[in-house]
C-alpha positions as CSV (number, residue, x, y, z in Angstrom):
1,X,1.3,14.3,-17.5
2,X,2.5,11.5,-15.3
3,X,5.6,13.4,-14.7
4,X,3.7,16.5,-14.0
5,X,2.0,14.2,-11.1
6,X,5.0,12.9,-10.0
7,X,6.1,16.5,-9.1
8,X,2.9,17.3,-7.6
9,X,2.9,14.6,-5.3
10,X,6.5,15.1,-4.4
11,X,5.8,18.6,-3.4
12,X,2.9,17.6,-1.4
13,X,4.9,15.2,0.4
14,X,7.4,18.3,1.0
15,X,4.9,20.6,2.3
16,X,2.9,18.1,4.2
17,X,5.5,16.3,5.5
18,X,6.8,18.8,7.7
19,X,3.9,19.6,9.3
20,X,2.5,17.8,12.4
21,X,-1.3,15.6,11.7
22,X,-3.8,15.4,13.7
23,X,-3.5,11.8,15.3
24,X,0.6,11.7,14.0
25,X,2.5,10.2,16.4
26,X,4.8,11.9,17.8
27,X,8.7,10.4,16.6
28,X,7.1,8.7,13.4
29,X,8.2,10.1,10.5
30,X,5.1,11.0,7.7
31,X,6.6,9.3,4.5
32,X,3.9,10.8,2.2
33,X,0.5,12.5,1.7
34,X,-2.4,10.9,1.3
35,X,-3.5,10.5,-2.2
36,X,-6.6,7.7,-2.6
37,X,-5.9,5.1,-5.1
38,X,-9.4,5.2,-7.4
39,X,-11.2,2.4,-7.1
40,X,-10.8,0.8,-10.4
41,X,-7.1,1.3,-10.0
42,X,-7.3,-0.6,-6.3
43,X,-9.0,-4.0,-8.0
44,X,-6.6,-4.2,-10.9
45,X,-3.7,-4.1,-8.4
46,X,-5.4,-7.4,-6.3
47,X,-6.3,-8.9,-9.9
48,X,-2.8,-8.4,-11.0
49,X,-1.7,-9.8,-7.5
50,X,-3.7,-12.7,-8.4
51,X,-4.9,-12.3,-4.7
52,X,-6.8,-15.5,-3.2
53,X,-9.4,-16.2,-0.6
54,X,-7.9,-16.2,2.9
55,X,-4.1,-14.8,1.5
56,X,-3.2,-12.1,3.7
57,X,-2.6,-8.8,2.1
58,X,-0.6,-5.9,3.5
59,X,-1.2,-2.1,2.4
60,X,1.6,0.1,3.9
61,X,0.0,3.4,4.3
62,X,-3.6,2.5,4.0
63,X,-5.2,5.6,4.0
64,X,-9.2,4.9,4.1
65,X,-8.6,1.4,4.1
66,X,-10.2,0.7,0.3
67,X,-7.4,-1.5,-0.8
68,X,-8.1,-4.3,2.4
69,X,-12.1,-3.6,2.0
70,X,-11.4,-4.2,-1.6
71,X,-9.3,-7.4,-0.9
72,X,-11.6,-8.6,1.6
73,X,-15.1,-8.2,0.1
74,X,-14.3,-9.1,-3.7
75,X,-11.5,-11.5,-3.1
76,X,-12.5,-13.0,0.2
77,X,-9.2,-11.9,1.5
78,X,-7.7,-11.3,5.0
79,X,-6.1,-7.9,5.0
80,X,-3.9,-5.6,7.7
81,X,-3.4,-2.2,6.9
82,X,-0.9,0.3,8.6
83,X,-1.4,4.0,8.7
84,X,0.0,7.0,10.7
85,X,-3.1,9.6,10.3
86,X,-5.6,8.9,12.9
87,X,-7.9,10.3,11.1
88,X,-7.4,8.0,8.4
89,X,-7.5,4.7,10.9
90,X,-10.6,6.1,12.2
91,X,-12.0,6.4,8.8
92,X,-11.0,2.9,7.6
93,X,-12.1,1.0,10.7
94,X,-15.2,2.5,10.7
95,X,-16.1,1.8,7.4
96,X,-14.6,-1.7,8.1
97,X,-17.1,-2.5,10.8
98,X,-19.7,-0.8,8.9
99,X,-19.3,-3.5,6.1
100,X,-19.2,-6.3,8.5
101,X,-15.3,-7.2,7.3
102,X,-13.9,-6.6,11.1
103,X,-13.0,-10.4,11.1
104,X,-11.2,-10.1,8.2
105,X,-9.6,-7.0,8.0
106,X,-7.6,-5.0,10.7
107,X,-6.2,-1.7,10.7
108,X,-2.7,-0.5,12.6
109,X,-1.9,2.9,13.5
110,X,2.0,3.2,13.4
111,X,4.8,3.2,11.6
112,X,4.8,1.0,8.5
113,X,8.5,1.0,8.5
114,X,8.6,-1.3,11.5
115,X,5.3,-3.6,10.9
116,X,6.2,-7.4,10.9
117,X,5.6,-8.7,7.1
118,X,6.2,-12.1,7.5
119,X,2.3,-13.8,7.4
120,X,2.0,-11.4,4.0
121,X,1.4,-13.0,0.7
122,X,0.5,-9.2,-1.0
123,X,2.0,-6.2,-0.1
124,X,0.4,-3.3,-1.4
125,X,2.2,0.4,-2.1
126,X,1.6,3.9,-3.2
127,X,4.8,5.3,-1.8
128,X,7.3,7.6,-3.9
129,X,9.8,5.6,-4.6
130,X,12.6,7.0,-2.4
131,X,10.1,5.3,0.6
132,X,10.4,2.2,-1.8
133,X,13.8,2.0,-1.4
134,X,14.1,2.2,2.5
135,X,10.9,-1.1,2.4
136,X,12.8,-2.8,0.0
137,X,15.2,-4.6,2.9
138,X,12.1,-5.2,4.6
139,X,10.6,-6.9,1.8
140,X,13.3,-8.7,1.0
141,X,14.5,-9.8,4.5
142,X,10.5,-10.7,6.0
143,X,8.4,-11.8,2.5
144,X,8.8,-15.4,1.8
145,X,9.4,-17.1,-2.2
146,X,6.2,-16.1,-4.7
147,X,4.9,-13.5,-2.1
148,X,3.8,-10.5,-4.3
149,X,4.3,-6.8,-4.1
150,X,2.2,-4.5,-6.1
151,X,3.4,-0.6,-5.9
152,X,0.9,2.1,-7.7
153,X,2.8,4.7,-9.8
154,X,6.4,4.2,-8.3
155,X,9.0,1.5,-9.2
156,X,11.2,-0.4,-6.9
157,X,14.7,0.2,-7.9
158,X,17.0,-2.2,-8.6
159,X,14.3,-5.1,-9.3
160,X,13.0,-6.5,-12.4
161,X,8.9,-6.3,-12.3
162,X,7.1,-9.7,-13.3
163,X,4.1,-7.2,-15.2
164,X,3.8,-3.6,-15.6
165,X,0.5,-2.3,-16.4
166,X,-0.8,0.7,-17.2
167,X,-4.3,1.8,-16.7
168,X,-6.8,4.5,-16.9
169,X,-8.6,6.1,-14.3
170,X,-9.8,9.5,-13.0
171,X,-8.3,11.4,-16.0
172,X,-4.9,10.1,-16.3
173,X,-2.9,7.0,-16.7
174,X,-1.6,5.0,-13.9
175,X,1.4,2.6,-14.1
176,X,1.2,-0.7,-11.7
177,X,4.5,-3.1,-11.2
178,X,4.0,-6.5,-9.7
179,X,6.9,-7.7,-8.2
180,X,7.2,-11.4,-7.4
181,X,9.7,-12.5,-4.3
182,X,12.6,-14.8,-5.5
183,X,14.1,-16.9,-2.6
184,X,15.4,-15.1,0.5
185,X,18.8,-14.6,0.9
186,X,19.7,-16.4,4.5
């Protein structure tokens, strides 16, 4: 089943990602479709993030923003999120102004392979893991000791996970790997 969905998504991302979005910008590579994250599958990433009020929490590729709603309604959060689709950012603000959040949550439209990570304590994925690999230098060059990166469905190669967890939700199981920064290497 999970494989199944694996190949599903990678197809998407083969088909979609060559053609040109509405509000793309032009130059940015499009990493990977949109797929939502169901709700109950968004909290238990923050819970297993062990997210606190006023940490800041980054979700690269944030879709219709649900993860930084999420992390700034229940956990009293701040939260940036970075998307390419215009649409998407459109969506997500929107709904982020229509809940009052806008002080606490902002939403980019660019290219989350160049967004500045530094002020994140939570990083927050659901990226194939080939996109994985090309964030972990980021990660690993701009997150500080204890910050935490949860990634839905797809590992990070080459790093041990602190918890993996998987859950049930909209018909199917989903697997969720915490990752916990160890020192930088300077």
């Amino acid at each position: 089943m999970i494989m199944r969905y694996r190949l599903a998504l990678l197809s998407a991302v083969l088909t979609v990602g060559a053609l040109p979005q509405f509000g793309q910008i032009v130059g940015v590579e499009r990493l990977a479709p949109y797929v939502p994250s169901p709700q109950p599958i968004v909290e238990r990433m923050l819970e297993l993030a062990e997210l606190k009020p006023d940490e800041v929490v980054y979700d690269l590729g944030c879709g219709d923003g649900r993860i930084l709603i999420t992390a700034a309604r229940d956990f009293q959060a701040k939260a940036v999120g970075v998307e390419l689709d215009g649409r998407l950012v459109k969506q997500a603000r929107d709904q982020v102004n229509r809940l009052g959040l806008a002080d606490r949550v902002s939403v980019i439209q660019g290219d989350l392979m160049k967004v500045d990570l530094k002020p994140a304590d939570v990083v927050t994925v659901y990226l194939l893991t080939s996109v994985n690999d090309r964030l972990k230098p980021a990660f690993e060059n701009s997150l500080r000791k204890g910050a935490r990166v949860v990634s839905h469905d797809f590992r990070i190669r080459g790093w041990k996970p602190a918890r993996v967890e998987t859950v049930r939700a909209s018909n199917r199981d989903h697997t969720i790997y915490l990752y916990v920064m160890p020192p930088r290497k300077d």
